[in-house]
ROVO-554122 format. One line per field, with one value per residue: x, y, z of N, C-alpha, C in turn; residue in three letters; residue number from 0. Coordinates in Angstrom, 2 decimals. Each point is the difference from the previous one (the first is absolute). Layout:
n.xx X	...
n.yy Y	...
n.zz Z	...
ca.xx X	...
ca.yy Y	...
ca.zz Z	...
c.xx X	...
c.yy Y	...
c.zz Z	...
resn Ala	...
resi NUM	...
! end
This chain:
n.xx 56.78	0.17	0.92	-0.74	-0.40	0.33	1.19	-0.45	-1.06	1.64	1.16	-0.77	-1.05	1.53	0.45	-1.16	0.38	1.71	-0.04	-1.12	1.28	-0.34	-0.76	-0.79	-0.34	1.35	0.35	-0.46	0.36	-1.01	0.22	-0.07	-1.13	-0.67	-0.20	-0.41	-0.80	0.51	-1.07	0.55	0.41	-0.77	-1.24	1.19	0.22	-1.33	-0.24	1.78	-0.17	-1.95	0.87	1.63	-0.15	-0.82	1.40	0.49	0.10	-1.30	1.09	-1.09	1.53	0.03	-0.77	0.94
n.yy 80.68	-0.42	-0.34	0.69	-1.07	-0.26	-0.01	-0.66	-0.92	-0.21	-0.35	-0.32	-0.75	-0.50	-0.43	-0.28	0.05	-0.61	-1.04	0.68	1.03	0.71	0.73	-1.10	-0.70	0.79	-0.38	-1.08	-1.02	-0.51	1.42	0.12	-1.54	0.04	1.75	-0.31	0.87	1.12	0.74	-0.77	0.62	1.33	0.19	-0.49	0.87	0.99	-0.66	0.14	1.15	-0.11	-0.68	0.21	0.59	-0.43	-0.19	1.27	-0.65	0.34	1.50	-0.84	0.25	-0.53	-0.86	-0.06
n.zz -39.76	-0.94	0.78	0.41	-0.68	0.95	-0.15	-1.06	0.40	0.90	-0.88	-1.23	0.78	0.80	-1.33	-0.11	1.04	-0.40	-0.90	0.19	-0.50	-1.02	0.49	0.54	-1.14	-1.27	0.48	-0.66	1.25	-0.73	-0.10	1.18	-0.20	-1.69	0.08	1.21	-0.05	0.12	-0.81	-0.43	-0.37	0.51	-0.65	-0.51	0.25	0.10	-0.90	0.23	0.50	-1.11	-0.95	-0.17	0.21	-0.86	-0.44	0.96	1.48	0.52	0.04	1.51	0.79	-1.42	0.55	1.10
ca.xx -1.25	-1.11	0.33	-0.62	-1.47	-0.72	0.61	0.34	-1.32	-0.67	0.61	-1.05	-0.52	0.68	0.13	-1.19	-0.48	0.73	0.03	-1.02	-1.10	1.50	0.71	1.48	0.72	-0.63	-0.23	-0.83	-0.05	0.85	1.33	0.81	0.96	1.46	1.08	0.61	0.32	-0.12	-1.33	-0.46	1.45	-0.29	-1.32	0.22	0.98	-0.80	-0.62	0.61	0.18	-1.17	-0.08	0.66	-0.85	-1.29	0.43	0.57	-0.57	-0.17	0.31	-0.64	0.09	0.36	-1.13	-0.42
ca.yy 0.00	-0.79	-1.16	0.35	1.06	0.90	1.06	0.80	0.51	1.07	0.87	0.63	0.84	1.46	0.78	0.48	0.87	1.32	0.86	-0.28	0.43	0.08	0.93	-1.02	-0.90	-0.33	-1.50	-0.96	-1.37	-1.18	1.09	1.06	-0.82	-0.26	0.52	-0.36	1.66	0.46	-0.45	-2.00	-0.44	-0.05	-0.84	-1.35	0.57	-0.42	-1.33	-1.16	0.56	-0.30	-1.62	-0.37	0.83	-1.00	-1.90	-0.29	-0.19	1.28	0.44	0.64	0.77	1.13	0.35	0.37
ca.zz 0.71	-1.27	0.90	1.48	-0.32	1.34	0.17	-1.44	0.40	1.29	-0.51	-0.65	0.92	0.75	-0.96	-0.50	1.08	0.49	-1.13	-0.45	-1.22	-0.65	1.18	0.81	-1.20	-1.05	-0.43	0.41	0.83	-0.82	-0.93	0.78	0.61	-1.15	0.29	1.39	0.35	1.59	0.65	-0.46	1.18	0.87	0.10	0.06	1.42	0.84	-0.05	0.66	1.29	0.86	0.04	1.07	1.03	-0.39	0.44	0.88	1.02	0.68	1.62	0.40	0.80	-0.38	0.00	1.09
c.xx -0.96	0.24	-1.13	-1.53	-0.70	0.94	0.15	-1.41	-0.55	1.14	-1.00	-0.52	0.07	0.45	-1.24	-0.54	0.43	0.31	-1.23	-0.58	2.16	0.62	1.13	0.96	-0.43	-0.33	-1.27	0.39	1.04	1.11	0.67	0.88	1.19	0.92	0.77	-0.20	-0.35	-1.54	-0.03	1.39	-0.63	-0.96	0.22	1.29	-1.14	-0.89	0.63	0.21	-1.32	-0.07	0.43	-1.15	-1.52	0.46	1.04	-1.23	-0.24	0.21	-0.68	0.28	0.21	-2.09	-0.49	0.39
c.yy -1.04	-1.65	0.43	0.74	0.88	0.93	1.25	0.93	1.23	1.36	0.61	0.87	1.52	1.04	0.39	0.97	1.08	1.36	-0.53	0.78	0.52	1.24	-0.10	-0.93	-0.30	-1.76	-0.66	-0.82	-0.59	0.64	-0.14	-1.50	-0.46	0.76	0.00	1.50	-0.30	-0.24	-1.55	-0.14	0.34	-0.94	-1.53	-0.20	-0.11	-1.29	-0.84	0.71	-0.53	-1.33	-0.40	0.89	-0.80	-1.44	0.04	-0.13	1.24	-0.32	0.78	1.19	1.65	1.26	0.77	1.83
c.zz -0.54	0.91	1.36	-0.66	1.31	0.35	-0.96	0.37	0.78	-0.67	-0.70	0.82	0.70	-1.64	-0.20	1.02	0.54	-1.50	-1.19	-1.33	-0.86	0.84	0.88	-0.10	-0.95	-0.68	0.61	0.49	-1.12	-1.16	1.42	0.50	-0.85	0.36	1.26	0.40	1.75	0.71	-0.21	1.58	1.34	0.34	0.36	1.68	0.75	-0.21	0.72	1.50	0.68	-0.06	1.70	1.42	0.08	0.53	1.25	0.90	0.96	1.26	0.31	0.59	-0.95	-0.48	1.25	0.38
resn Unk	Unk	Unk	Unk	Unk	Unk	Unk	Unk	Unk	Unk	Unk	Unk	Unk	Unk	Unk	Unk	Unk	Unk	Unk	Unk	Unk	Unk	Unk	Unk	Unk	Unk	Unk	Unk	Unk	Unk	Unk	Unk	Unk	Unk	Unk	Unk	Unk	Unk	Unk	Unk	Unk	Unk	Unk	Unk	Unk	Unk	Unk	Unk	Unk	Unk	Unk	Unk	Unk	Unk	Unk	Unk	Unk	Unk	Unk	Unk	Unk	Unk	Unk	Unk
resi 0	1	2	3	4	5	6	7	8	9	10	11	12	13	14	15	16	17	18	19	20	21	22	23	24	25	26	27	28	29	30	31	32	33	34	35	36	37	38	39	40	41	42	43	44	45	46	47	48	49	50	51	52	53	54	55	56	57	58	59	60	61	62	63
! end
């Protein structure tokens, strides 16, 4: 991730939000990414699902 500072960015992000205190993961951002755990694995799954979704082109028809 340390190659895509904006992606690493929006991974932070969705980790800080979706798991925001040790309740929901025990790790911090920068522990959970050394270890590769499941919350850094997901968080970084959705960073590249809102990238691609943010940089594809909108279909209008799907607004209708």
């Amino acid at each position: 991730m340390h190659h895509d500072p904006t992606l690493r960015a929006a991974a932070r992000a969705i980790y800080d939000a979706c798991y925001p205190t040790d309740d929901f993961a025990p790790l911090a951002f920068d522990d959970a990414e050394k270890g590769a755990t499941i919350h850094y694995r997901q968080a970084v799954d959705a960073a590249q699902n809102a990238k691609a979704i943010l940089t594809s082109p909108i279909q209008p028809e799907l607004f209708v």
